[in-house]
Structure formats: structure tokens, C-alpha cells
DSSP file (Angstrom, degrees, kcal/mol; ACC not computed):
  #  RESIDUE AA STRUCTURE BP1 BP2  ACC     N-H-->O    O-->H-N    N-H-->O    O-->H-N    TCO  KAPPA ALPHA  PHI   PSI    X-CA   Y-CA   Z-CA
    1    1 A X              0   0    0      0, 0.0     2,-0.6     0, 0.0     0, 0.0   0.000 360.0 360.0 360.0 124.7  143.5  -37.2   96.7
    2    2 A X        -     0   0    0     47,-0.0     2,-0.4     0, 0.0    47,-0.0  -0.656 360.0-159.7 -86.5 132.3  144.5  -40.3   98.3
    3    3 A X        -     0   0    0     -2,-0.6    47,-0.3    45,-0.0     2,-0.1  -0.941  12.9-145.1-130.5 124.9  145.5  -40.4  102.0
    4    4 A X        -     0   0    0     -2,-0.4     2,-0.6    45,-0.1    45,-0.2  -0.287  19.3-150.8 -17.0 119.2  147.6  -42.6  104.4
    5    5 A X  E     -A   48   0A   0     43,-1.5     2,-0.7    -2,-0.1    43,-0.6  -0.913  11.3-130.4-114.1 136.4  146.5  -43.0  107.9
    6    6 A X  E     +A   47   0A   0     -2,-0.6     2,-0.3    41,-0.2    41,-0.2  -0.566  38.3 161.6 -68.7  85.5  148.6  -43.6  110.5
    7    7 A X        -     0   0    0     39,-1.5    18,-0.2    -2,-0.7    39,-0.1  -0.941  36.6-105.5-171.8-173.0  148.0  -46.5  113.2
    8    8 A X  E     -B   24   0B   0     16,-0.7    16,-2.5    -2,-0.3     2,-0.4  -0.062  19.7-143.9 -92.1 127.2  148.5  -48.6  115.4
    9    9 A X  E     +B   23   0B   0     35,-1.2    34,-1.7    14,-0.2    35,-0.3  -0.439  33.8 149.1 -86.0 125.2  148.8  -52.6  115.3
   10   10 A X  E     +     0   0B   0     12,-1.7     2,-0.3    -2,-0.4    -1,-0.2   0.661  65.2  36.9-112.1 -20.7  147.4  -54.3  118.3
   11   11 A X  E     -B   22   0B   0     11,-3.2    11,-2.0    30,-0.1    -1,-0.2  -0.943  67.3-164.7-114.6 146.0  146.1  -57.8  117.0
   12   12 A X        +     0   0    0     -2,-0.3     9,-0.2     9,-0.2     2,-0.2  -0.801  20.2 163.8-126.0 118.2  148.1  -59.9  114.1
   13   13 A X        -     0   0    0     -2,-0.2     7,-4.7     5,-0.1     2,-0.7  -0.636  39.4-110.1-129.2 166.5  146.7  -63.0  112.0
   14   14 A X  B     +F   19   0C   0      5,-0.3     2,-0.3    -2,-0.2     5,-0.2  -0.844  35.8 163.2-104.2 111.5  146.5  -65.1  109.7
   15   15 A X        -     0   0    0      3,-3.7     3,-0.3    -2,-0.7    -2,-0.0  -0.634  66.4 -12.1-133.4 103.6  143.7  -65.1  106.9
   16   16 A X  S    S-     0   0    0     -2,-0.3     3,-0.1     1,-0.1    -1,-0.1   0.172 123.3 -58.5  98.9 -23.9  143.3  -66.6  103.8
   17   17 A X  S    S+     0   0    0      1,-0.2     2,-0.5     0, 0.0    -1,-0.1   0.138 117.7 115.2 127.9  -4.1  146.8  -67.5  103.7
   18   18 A X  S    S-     0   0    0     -3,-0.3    -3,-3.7    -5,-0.0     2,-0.6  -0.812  71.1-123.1-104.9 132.3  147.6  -63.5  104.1
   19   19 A X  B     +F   14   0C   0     -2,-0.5    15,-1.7    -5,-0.2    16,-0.4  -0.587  51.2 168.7 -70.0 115.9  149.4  -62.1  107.3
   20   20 A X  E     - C   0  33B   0     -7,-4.7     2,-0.3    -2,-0.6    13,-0.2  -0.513  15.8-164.5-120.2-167.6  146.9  -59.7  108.3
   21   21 A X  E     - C   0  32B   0     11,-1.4    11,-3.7    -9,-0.2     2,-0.9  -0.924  25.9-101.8 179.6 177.3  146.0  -57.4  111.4
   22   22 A X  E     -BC  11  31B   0    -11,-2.0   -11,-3.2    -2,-0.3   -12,-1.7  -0.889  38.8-157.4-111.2 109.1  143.9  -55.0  113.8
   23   23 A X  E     -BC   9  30B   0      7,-2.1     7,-2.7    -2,-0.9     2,-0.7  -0.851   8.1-142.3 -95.4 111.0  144.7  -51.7  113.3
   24   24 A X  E     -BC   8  29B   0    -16,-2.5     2,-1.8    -2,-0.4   -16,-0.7  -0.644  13.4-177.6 -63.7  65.0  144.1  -48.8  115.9
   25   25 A X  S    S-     0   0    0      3,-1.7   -18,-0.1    -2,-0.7     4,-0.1  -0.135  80.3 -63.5 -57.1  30.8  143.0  -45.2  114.5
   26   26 A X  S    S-     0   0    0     -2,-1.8    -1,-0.2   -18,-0.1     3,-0.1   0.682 127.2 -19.6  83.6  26.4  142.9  -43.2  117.8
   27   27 A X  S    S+     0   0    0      1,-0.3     2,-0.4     0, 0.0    -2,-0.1   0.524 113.7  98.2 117.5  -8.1  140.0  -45.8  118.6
   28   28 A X        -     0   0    0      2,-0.0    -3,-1.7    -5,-0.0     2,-0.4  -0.981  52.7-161.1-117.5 127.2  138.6  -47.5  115.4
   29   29 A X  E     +C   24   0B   0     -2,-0.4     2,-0.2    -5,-0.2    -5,-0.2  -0.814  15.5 169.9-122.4 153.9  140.0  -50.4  114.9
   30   30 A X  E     -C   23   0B   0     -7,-2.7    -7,-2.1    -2,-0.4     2,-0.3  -0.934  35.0-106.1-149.0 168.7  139.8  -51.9  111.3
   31   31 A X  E     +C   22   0B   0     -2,-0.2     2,-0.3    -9,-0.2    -9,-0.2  -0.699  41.7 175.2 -95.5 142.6  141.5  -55.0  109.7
   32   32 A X  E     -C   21   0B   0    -11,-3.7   -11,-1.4    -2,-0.3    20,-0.3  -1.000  34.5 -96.3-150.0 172.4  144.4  -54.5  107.2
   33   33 A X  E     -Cd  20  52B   0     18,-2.4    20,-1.2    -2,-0.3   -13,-0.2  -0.346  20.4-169.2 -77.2 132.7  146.7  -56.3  105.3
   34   34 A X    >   +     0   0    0    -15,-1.7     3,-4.8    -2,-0.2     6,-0.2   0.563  59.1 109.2-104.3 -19.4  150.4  -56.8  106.6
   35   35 A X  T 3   +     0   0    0    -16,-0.4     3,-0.5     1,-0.3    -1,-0.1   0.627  68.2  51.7 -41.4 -38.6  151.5  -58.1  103.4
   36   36 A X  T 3  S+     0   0    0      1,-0.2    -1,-0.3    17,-0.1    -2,-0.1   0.614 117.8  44.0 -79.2 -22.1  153.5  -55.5  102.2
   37   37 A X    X   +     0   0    0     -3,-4.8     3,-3.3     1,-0.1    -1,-0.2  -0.409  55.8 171.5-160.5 111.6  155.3  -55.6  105.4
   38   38 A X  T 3  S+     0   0    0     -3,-0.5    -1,-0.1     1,-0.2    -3,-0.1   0.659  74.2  59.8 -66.0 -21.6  156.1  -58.5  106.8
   39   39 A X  T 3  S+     0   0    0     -5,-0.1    -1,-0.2     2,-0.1    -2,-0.0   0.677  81.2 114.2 -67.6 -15.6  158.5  -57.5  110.0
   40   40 A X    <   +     0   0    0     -3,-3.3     2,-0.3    -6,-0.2    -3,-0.0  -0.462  43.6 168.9 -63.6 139.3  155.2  -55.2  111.6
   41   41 A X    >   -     0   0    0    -32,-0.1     3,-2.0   -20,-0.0     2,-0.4  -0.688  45.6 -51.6-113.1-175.9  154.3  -56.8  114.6
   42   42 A X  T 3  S+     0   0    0     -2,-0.3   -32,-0.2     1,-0.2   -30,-0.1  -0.668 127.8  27.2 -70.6 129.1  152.1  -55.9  117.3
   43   43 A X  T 3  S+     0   0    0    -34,-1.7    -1,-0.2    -2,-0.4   -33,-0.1   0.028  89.9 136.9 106.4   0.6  153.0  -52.2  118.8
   44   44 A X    <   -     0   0    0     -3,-2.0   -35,-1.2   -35,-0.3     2,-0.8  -0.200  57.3-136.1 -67.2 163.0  154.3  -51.5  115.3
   45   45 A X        -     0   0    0    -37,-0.2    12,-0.3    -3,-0.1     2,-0.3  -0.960  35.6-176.5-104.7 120.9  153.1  -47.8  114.1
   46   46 A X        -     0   0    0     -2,-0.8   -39,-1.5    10,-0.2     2,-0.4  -0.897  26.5-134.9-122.9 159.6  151.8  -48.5  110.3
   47   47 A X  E     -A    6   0A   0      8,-1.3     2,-0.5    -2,-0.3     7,-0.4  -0.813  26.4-157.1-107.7 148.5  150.5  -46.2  107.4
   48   48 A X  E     -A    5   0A   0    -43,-0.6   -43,-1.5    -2,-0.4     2,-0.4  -0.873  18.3-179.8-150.6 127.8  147.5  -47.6  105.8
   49   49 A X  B >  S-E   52   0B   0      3,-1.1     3,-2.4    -2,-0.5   -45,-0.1  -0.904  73.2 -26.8-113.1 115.3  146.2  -46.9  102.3
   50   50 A X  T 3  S-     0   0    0     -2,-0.4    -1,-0.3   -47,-0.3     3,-0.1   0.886 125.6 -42.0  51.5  49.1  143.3  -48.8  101.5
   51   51 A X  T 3  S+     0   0    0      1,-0.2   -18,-2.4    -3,-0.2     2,-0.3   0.092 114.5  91.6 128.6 -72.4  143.6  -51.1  103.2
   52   52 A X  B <  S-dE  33  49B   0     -3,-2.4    -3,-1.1   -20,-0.3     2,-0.7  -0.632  74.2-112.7 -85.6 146.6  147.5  -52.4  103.1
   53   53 A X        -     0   0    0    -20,-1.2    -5,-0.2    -2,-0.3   -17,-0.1  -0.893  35.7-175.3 -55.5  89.0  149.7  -51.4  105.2
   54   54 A X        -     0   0    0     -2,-0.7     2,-0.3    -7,-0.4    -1,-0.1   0.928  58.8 -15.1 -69.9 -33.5  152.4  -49.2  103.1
   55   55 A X        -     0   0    0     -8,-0.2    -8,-1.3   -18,-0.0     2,-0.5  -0.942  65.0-118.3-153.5 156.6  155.3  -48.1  105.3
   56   56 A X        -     0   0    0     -2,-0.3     2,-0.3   -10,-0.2   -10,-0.2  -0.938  27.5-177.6-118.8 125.5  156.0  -48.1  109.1
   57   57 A X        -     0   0    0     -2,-0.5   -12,-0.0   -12,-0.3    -2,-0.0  -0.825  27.8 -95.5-118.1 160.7  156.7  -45.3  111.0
   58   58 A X     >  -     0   0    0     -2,-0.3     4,-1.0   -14,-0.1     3,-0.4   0.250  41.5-108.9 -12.9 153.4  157.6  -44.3  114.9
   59   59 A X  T  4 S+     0   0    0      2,-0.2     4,-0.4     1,-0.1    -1,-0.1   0.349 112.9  66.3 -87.7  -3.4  154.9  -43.3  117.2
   60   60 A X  T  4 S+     0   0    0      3,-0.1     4,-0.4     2,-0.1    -1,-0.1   0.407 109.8  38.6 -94.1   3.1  156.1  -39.6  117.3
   61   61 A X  T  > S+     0   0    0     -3,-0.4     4,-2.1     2,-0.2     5,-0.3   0.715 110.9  52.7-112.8 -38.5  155.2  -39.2  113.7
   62   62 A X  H  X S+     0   0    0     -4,-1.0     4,-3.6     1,-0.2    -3,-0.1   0.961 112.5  49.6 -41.0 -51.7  152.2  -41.2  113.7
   63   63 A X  H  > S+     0   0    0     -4,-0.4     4,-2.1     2,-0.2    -1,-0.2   0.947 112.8  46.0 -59.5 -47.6  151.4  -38.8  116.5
   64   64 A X  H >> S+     0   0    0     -4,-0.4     3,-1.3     2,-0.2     4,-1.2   0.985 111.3  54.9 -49.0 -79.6  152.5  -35.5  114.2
   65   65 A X  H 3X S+     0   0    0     -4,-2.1     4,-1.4     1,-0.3     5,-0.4   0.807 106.3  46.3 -49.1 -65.1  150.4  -37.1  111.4
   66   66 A X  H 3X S+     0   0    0     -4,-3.6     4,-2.1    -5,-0.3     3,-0.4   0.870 115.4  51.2 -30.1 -54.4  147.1  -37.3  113.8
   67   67 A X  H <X S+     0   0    0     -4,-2.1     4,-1.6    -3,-1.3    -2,-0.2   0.974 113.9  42.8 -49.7 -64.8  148.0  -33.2  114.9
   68   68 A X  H  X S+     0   0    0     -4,-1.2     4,-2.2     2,-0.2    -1,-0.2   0.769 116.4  46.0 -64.2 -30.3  148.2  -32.1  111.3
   69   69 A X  H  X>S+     0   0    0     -4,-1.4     5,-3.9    -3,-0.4     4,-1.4   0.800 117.0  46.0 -98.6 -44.0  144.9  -34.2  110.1
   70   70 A X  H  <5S+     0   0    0     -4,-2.1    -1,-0.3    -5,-0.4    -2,-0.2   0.797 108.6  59.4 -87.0 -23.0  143.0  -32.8  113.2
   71   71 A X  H  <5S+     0   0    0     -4,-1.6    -2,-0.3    -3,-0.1    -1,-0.2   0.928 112.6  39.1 -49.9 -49.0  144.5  -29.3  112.2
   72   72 A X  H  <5S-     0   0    0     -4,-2.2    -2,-0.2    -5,-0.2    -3,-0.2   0.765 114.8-115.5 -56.8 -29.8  142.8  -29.6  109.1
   73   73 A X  T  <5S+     0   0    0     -4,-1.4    -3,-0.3    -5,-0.1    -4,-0.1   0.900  72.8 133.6  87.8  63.5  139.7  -31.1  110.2
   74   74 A X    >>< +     0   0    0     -5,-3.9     3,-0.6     2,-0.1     4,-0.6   0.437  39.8  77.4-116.5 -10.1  140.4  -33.9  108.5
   75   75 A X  G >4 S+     0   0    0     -6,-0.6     3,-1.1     1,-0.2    -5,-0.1   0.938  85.4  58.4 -75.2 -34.7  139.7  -36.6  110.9
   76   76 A X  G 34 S+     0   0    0      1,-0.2    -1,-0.2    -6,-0.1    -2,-0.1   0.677 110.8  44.8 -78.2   0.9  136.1  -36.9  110.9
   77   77 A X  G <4 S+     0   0    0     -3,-0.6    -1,-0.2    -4,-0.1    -2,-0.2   0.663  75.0 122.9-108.4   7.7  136.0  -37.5  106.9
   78   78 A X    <<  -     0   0    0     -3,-1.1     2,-0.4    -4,-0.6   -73,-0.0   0.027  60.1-142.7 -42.8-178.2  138.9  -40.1  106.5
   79   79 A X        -     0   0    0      3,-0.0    -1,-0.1     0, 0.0     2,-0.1  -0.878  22.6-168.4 -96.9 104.7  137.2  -43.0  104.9
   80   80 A X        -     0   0    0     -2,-0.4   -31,-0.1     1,-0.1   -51,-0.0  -0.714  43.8 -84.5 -81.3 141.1  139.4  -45.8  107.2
   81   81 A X        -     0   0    0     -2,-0.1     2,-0.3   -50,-0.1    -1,-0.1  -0.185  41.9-141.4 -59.6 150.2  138.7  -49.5  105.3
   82   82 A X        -     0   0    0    -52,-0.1     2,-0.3    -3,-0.0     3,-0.1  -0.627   8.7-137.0 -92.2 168.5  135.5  -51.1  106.5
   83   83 A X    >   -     0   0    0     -2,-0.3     3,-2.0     1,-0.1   -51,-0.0  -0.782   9.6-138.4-118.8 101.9  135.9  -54.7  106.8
   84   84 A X  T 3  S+     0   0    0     -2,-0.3    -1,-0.1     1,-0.3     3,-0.1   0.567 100.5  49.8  40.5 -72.6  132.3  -56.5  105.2
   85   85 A X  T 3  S-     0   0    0      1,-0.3    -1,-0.3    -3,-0.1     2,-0.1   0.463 121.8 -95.7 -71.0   4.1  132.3  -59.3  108.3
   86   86 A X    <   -     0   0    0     -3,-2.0     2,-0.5     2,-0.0    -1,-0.3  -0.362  45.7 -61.5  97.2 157.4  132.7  -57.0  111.0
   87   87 A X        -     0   0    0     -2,-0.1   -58,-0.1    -3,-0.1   -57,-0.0  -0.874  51.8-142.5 -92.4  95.2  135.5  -55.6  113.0
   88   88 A X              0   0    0     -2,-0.5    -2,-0.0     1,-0.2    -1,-0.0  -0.210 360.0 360.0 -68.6 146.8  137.3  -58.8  115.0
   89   89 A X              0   0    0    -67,-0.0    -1,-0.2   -60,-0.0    -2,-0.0   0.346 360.0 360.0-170.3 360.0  138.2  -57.4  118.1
């Protein structure tokens, strides 16, 4: 099963010629692709599948998503994308 994670954009940039950004998981921050949605800015709430950014949601479901994940126990196995060069921060 593939899973969406919910969070938050605090940095956005440019790379490769792709709108990208630094994404906040409750504290892990990883790089991901903005492509797919080009209005997120920084303080947006995003879902991110591999990577991309699919959809943007609110910060009271992002927050619901985190509750159900950590009901499950699910947080500590996410795999969140690594990024290769290191985490820009």
C-alpha cells in the first residue's frame, strides 16, 4: 500500500528548472516537488506521495491525518523521500 503524508511547506525553490520545496513532517524535513501544484506556497499544508506533492489540504486535517497514522503506529515506519544530497535546510 501506498501512503500520502501530510506536511508542511516551510522553504520554496527553484531546481532544475522545477518549482520545488522543504517540507515539514512533525520535524523531518525533506525536499519535494511542487510541480503538481503550482499555487502551494510557504505555510501551505501538502500531501506528499513519493516525493510530489499531490493535493493540499488545511492544517486541521493534516493534523487528523498525523492522529490516525500515530493511532496506528504508523509513524515510525513511513518511508518519507530521502533526498541523495542531503536535506537543505
Amino acid at each position: 500500500m501506498c501512503l500520502g503524508v501530510p506536511g508542511k511547506v516551510v522553504e520554496v525553490f527553484e531546481e532544475d528548472g522545477l518549482r520545488m520545496g522543504l517540507v515539514d513532517f512533525g520535524g523531518i524535513k525533506r525536499k519535494a516537488c511542487l510541480a503538481y501544484e503550482p499555487d502551494v506556497d510557504v505555510g501551505s499544508y501538502v500531501v506528499i506521495h513519493v516525493g510530489f506533492a499531490i493535493s493540499v489540504v488545511d492544517e486541521e486535517e493534516a493534523r487528523r491525518a498525523y492522529e490516525l497514522l500515530a493511532e496506528m503506529g504508523n509513524l515510525e515506519g513511513i518511508d518519507l523521500p530521502q533526498d541523495p544530497e542531503g536535506v537543505r535546510e
